[in-house]
Steps between C-alpha positions, in 0.01 A plus 500: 500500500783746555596456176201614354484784723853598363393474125217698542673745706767541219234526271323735650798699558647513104101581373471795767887641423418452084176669553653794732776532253324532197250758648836690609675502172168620331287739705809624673867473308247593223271748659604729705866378557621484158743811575722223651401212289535722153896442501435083482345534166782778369834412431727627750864590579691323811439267729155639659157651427221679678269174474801327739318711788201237501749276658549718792105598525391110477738429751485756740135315639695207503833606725243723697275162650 
């Protein structure tokens, strides 16, 4: 039974994160955040660009709890 408590809980976990990051890329790196995200579809100079910063945001949460 743990087992199938584990699957599902994996499951679960993949669907919700797919879901949360596909609703973040579009109504958000595409919305209203695309001042950051416009330099990943642009070619760009060096080893950085603006859309590098969602790292730090997504994160922040993350290090924070």
């Amino acid at each position: 039974m743990n087992i199938v408590i584990n699957i599902i809980s994996f499951v679960g976990a993949f669907a919700f994160m797919e879901g949360f990051a596909w609703f973040m890329h579009k109504y958000v790196m595409h919305g209203w955040g695309w001042f950051l995200h416009k330099s990943h579809h642009e070619p760009h100079k060096g080893r950085f660009e603006l859309n590098d910063f969602y790292a730090v945001i997504f994160a922040a949460p993350a290090i924070w709890l």
